[in-house]
C-alpha positions in Angstrom: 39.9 167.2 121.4 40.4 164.7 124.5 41.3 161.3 124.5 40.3 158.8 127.5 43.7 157.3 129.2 42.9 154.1 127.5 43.0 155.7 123.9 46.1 157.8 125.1 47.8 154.1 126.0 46.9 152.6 122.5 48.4 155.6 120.7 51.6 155.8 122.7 52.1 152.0 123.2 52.4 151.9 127.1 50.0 150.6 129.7 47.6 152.5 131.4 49.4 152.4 134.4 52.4 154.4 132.9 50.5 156.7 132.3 48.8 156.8 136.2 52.5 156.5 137.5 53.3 159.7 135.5 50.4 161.3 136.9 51.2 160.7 140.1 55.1 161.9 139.4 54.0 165.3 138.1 55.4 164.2 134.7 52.0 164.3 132.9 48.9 165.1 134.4 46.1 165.6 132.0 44.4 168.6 131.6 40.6 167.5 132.2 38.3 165.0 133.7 35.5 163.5 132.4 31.9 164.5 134.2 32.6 161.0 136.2 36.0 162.1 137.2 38.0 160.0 134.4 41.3 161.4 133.0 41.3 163.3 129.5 44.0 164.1 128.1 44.2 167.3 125.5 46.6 167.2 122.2 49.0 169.4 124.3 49.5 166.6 126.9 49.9 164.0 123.7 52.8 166.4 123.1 54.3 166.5 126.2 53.9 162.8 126.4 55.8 162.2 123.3 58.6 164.2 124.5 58.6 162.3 128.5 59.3 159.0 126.0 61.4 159.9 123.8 63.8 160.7 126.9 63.0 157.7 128.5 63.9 156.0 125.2 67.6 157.8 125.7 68.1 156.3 129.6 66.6 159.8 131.1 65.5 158.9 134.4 62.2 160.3 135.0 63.9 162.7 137.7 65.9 164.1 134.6 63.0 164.3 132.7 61.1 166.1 135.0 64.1 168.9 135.6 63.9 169.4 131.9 60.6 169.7 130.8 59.8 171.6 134.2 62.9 174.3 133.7 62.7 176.0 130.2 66.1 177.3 130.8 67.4 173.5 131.2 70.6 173.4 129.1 68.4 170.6 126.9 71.0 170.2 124.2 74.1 170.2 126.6 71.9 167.4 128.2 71.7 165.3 124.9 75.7 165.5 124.4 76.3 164.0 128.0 73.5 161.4 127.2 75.1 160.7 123.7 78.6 160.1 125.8 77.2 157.5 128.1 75.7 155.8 125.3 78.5 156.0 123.3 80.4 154.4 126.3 77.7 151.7 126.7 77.6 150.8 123.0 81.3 150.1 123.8 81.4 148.2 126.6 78.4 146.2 125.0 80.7 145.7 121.9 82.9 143.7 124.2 80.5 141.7 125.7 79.5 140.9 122.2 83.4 139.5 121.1 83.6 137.6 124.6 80.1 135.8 124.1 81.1 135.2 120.5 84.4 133.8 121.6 82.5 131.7 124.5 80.3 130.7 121.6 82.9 129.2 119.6 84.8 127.7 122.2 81.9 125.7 123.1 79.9 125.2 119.6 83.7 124.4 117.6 85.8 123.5 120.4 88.5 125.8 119.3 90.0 127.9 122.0 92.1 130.3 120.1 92.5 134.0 119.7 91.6 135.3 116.7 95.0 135.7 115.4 95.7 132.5 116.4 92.8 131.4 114.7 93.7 132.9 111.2 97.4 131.8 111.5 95.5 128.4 111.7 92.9 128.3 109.7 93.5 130.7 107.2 90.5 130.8 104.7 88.5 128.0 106.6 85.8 129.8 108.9 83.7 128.3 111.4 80.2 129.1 110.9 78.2 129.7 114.2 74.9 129.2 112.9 76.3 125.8 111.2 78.2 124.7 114.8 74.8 125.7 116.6 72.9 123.6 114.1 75.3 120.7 114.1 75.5 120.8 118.2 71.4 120.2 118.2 71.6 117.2 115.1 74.0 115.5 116.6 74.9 116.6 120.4 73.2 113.4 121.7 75.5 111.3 120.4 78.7 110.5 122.3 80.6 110.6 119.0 80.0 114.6 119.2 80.4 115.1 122.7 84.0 113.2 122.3 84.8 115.3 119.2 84.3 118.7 121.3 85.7 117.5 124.0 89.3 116.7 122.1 88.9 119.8 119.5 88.7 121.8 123.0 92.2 120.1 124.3 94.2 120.6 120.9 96.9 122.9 121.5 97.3 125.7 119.1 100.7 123.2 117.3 98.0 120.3 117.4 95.5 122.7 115.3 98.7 123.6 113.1 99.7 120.0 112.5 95.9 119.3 111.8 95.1 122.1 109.6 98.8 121.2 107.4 97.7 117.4 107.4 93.7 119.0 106.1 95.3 121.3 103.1 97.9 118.5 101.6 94.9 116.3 101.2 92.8 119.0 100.4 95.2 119.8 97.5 95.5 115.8 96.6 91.5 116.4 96.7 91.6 119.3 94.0 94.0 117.5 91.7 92.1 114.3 91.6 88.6 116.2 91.1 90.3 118.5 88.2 92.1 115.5 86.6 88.5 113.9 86.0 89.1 110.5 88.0 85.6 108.9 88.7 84.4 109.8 92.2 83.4 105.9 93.2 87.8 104.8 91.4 90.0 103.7 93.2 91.7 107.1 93.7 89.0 109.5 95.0 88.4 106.2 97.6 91.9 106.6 99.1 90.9 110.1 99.6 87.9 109.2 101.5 89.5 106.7 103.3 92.5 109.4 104.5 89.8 111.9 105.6 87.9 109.0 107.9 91.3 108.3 109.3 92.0 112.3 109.7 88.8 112.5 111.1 89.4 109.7 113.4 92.6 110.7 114.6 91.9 114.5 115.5 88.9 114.1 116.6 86.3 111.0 117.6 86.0 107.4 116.0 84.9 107.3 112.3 83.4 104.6 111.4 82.1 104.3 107.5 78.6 105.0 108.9 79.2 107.8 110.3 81.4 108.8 107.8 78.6 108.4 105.2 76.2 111.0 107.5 79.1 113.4 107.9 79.6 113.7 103.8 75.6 114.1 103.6 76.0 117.0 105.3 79.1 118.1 102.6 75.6 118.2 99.6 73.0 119.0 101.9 74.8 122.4 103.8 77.5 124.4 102.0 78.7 125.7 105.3 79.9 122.1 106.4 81.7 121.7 103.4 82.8 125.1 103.3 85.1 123.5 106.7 86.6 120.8 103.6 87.2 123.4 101.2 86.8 127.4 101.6 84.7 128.7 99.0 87.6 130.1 96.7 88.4 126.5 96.3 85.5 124.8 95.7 84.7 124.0 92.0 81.0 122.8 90.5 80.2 119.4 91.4 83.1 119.2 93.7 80.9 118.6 96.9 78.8 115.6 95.4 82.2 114.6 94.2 83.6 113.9 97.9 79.7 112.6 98.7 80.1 109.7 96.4 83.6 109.0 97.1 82.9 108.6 100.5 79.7 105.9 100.0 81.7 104.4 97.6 84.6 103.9 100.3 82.0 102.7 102.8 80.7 100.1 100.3 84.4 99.0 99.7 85.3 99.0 103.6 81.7 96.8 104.0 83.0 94.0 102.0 86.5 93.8 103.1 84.9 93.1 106.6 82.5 91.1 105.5 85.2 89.1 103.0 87.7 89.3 106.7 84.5 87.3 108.2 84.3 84.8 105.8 88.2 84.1 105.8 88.3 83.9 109.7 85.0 81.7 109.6 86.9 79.7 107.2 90.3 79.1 109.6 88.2 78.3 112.2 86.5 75.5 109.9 90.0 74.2 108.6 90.9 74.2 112.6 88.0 72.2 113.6 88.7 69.5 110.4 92.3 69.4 111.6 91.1 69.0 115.0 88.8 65.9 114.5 91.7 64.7 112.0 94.1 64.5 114.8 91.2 62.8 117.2 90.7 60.5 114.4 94.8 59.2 114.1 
């Protein structure tokens, strides 16, 4: 049966000017022509086709390819082994390029510039997701807040990260012992808690006001791989997220109306001033 070199490009995925090039190479050149001079192509050149990409497939060059299919005595298998070295090698260098991009990755996407020793002396159980940094850089990298945050993560010495990361797991455990004691997550305790991980958050990295705070603890309920950076997952109990959530509303709520309660006091000192002021015009 023969096959038209448009049907012999469908079956073997390439173009049709593949298979012309090959023709022209002396890699494949069909076996008939069509009564207007068209190439056909006979199952034994689908055969011989298969075997041209299958070596291309293993980085032959189509000089290689040509030697072996050309010279029935070509050492094929002794071929394969030198091929299977080189890609071996390849796989190996690739491997590398691989941990560097990764590294690249997280220095720019977590702003942590340590090696990975370093990084579990740190960290210990706390992991920073890519896929979570890569999705938090395009919510929030607009914002000067984020840009600020990267910028100081990236200039923390590896003792800055270790007096961070000891400051994060005492309150952490403070965190756990409130939660398991069963102390309401809007009381007066689990609000202290909110309020020392604005000011952690504040001091290691960028500003924090209860705003933003708020948006950052959304995050905690909504994505377990941002609270997974609060507490690893061997520590994390039921309801512990939502927990932390509401605590830090409810410290946003207080923080409001001591502002707003500041406001009134100062608007009332200025009011006393005046009063003592027109008194003093009056005598």
């Amino acid at each position: 049966m023969s096959y038209s070199v448009g049907q012999v490009a469908g079956f073997a995925g390439v173009t049709v000017r593949t298979l012309h090039y090959y023709d022209r190479a002396g890699l494949l050149s069909p076996g008939d022509r069509s009564p207007a001079g068209y190439r056909l192509y006979s199952d034994a050149d689908l055969g011989r086709l298969q075997q041209i990409l299958f070596y291309r497939e293993l980085g032959f060059s189509l000089e290689e390819i040509g030697s072996i299919l050309q010279d029935p005595r070509a050492d094929v298998l002794e071929q394969l082994r030198e091929r299977h070295r080189q890609l071996t090698e390849q796989v190996t260098r690739l491997q590398k390029l691989v941990e560097v991009a990764e590294h690249a990755m997280a220095v720019q996407q977590t702003g942590v510039e340590l090696t990975p020793q370093e990084r579990f002396e740190v960290f210990g159980d706390v992991v920073f997701d890519l896929s979570y940094a890569t999705d938090a850089h395009l919510k929030w990298g607009r914002s000067e807040a984020h840009r600020e945050s990267m910028a100081r993560a990236a200039a923390h010495t590896k003792e800055d990260w270790q007096q961070l990361m000891a400051e994060a797991t005492a309150w952490r455990k403070r965190l756990l012992a409130t939660f398991d004691a069963g102390a309401p997550p809007d009381g007066e305790r689990a609000r202290v808690l909110a309020e020392e991980h604005r000011q952690h958050v504040g001091r290691w990295f960028a500003p924090c006001p209860p705003e933003t705070h708020c948006r950052i603890a959304d995050d905690y309920v909504a994505d377990a791989r941002a609270f997974a950076l609060v507490v690893p997952p061997a520590e994390q109990r039921p309801g512990l997220a939502q927990f932390l959530h509401t605590a830090v509303h409810a410290n946003a709520v207080h923080a409001n109306a001591v502002h707003a309660n500041a406001g009134h006091a100062n608007a009332g000192h200025a009011n006393a001033g005046h009063a003592n002021a027109g008194h003093g015009e009056a005598g």
